[in-house]
Backbone as CSV, one residue per row, in Angstrom:
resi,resn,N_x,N_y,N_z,CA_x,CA_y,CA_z,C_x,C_y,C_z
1,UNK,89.817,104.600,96.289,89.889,104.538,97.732,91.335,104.622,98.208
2,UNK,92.551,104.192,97.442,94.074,104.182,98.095,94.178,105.620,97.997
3,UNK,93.521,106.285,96.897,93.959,107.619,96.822,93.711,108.583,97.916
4,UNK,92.433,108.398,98.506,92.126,108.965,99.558,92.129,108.325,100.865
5,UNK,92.758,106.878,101.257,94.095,107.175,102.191,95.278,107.886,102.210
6,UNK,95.888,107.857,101.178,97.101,108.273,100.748,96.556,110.109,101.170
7,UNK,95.874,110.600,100.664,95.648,111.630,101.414,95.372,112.269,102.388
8,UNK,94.502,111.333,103.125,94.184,111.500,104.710,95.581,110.643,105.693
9,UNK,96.413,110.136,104.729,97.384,109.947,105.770,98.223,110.761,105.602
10,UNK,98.701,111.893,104.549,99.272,113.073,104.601,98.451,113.884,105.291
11,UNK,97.481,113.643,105.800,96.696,114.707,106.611,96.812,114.379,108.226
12,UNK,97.753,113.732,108.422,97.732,112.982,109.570,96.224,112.566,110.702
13,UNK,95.220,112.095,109.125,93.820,111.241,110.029,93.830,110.171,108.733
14,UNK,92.657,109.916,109.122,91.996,108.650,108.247,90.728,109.011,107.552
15,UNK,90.540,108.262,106.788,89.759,108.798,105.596,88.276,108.369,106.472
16,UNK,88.577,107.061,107.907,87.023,107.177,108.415,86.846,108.625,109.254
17,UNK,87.951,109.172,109.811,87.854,110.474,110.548,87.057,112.043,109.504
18,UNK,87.465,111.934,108.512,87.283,112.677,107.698,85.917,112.191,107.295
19,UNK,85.326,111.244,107.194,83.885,110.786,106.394,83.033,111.525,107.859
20,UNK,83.392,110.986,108.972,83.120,111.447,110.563,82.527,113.005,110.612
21,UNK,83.497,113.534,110.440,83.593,114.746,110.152,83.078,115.709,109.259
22,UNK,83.016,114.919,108.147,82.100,115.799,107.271,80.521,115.369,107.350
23,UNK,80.106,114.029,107.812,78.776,114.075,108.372,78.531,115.278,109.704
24,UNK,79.100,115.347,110.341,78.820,115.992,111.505,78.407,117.583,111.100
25,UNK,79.680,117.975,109.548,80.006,119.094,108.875,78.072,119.220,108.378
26,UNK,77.413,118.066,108.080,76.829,118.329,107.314,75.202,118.562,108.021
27,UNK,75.254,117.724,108.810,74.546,117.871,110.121,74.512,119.006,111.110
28,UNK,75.827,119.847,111.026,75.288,121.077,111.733,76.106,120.946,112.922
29,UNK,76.429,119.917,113.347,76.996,119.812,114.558,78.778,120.005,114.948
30,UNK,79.062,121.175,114.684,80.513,121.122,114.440,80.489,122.517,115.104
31,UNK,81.651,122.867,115.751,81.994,124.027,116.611,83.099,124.863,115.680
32,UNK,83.096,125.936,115.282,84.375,126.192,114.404,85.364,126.469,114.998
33,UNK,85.491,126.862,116.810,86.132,127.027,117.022,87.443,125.473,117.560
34,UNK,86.672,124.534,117.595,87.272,123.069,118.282,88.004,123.043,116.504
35,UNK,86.933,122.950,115.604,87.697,122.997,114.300,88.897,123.051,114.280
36,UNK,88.858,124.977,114.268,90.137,125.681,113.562,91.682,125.186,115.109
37,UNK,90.972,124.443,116.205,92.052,123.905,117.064,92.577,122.920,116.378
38,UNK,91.399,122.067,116.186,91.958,120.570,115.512,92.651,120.658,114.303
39,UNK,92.334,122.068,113.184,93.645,121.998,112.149,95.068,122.339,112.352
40,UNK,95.231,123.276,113.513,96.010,123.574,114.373,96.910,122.794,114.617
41,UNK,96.109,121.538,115.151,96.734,120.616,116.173,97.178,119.597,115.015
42,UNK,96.543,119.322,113.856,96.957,118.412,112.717,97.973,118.912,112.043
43,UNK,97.926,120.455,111.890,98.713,121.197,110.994,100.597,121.339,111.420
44,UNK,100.462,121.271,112.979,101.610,121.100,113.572,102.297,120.057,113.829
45,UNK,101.052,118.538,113.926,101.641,117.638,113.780,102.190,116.933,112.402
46,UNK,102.060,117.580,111.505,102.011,117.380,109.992,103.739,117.508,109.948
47,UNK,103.568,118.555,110.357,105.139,119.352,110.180,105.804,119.686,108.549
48,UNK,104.559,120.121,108.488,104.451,120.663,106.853,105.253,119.495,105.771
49,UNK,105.002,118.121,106.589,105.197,117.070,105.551,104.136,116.668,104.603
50,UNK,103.984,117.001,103.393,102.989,116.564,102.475,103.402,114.956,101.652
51,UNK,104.645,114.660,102.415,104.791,113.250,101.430,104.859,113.637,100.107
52,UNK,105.349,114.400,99.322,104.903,114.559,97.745,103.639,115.450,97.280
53,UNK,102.705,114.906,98.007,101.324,115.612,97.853,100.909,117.062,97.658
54,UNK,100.260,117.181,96.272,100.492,118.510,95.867,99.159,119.182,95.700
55,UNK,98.792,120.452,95.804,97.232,120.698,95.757,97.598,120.207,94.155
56,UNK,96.019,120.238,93.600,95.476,120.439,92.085,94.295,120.870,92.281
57,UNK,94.681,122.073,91.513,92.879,122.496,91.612,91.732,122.485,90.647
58,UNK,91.838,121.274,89.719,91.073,120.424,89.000,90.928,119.018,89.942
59,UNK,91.434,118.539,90.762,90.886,117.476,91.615,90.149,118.276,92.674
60,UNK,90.778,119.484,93.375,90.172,119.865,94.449,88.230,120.508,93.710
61,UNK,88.003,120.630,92.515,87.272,120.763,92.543,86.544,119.805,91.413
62,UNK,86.947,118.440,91.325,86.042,117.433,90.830,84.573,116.914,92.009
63,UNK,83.624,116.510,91.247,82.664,116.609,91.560,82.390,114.796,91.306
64,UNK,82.658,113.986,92.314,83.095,112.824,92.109,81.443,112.007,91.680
């Protein structure tokens, strides 16, 4: 669980925003266009600070 704060706070949300979100993702109820605003709007407020945080693409595709 620290791990995925630690990531959703390099994502500038929270790991309850993101749980939020991917129910909604999963439910159907998501606009892609408010989406691709809101990565927009995260992506700029980020300011391409990753804190350290690096992809891996053996975590990005563990199957928890």
């Amino acid at each position: 669980m620290r791990e995925a704060r630690r990531r959703a706070e390099a994502m500038g949300t929270s790991v309850n925003q993101l749980v939020r979100q991917f129910l909604e993702q999963l439910a159907g109820r998501t606009d892609p266009e408010a989406d691709a605003a809101e990565f927009e709007r995260l992506s700029r407020a980020a300011k391409g600070n990753s804190r350290g945080w690096k992809f891996n693409r053996e975590e990005l595709h563990e199957r928890g």
